[in-house]
N, C-alpha and C positions, 0 to 999 in steps of 0.2 A: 283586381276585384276591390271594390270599396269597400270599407269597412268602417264599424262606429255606428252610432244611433241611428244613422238617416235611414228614410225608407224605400229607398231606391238598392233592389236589388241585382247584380250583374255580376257575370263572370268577366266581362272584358269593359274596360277602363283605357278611352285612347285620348292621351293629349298631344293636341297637333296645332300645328298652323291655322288659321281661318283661312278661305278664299271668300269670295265674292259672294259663292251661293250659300254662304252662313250669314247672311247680313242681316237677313229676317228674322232667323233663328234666334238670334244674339238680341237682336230689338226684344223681341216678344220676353225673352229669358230676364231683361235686364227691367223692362215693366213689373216683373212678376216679383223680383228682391226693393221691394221698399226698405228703406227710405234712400235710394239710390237716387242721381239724376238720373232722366229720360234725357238723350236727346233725341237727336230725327234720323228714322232708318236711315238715310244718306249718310248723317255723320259715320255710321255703324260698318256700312259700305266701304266708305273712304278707310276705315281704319284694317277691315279686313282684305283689303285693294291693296293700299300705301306703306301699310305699316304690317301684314303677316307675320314678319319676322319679330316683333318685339310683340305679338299677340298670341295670346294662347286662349285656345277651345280644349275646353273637357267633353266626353260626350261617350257613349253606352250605347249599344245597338236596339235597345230592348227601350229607352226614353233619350233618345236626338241628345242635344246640348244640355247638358246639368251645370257648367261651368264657363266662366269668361273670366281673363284678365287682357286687359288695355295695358298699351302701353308705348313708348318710345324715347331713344336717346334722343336725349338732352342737347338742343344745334350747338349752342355756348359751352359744352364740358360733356366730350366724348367717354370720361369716366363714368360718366352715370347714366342710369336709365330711368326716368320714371315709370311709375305704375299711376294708370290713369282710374282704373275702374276694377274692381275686382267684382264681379256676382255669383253667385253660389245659388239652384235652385235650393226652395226649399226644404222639397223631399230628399235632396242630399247635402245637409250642412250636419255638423258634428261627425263628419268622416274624415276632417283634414284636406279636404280638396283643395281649399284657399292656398295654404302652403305647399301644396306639390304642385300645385302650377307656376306659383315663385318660383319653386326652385327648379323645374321644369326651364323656364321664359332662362335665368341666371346662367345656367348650363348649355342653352345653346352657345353655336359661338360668333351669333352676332354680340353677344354679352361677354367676350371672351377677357376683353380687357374693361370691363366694366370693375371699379369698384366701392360705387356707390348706387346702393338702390330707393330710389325719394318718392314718397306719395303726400298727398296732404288729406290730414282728416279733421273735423270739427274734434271740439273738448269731449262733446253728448255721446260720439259713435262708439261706445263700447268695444262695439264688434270687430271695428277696424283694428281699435287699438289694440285687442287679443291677440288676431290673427301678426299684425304685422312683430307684436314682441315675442311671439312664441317663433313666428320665423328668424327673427333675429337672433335668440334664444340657440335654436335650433343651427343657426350657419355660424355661430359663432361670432357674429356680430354685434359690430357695439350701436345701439339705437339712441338719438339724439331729436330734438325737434323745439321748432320755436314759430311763433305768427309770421303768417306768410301773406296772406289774402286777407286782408282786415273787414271787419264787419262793416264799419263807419271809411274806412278809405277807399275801401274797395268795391265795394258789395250794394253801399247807397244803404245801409238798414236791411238791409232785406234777406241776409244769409249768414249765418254765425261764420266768424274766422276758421279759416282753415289751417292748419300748424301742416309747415312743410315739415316731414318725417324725414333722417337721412339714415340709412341703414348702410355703416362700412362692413363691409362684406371682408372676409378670412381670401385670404391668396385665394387666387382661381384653382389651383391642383387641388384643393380640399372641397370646392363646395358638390362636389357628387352626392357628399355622406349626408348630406340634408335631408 
């Protein structure tokens, strides 16, 4: 059951897998959390296709997907996993969903010998920066970050830097408690 401000009501809370026929779902979800990128339901596709295993769906029988996390190991450094995209509907934010789907994605064991978990967020995203130091807070982890994706080298002007986030994750036998 969720629990905390949000106004989404449920007794049952299932986080799983995406397959194929969540692609839409997951589009529509990720339009609805500004100031997120959009990309194109295909990208959404491919990631609920290619990548299920490093993607997690939140979701309530009573209102479909309330939750997304993106994501996949790293081809150059099998330690880490990144996180591409977190969304949270709005009727369910302030219940903690962002971090139980971390630590959800962490616990499986395609993540078994993961340990590092990386995202990259702008300076401005508040919210990012909450959720990912309250889960690091929370796994016992130490959280580190520095310019990754530069405004002027990268971006052409057009998209604030993004700071790649590392979060060293506590031995795999402990991160359950999260």
């Amino acid at each position: 059951m969720l629990d905390g401000s949000g106004t989404i009501q449920s007794t049952t809370l299932t986080l799983r897998k995406p397959t194929r026929e969540d692609g839409e779902a997951i589009w529509q979800l990720i339009r609805a959390c500004k100031p997120l990128d959009e990309n194109s339901m295909y990208c959404n596709l491919v990631q609920c296709d290619h990548f299920a295993d490093t993607c997690v769906i939140a979701e309530t029988p009573e209102h479909g997907v309330v939750g997304w996390v993106s994501g996949h190991m790293v081809p150059s450094d099998p330690d880490a996993i990144f996180v591409w995209q977190v969304a949270v509907s709005p009727d369910a934010r302030g219940m903690g969903l962002g971090g139980k789907m971390l630590s959800h994605l962490i616990n499986r064991d395609v993540a078994s010998d993961v340990t590092r978990l990386q995202t990259t967020i702008t300076l401005d995203n508040d919210a990012s920066w909450a959720l990912f130091r309250r889960f690091a807070s929370r796994m016992g982890g130490e959280l580190t970050h520095e310019p990754h994706f530069e405004r002027k080298d990268h971006f052409g002007g057009h998209h604030d830097t993004e700071h790649m986030v590392t979060i060293k994750l506590r031995e795999t036998g402990v991160r359950k408690a999260a």
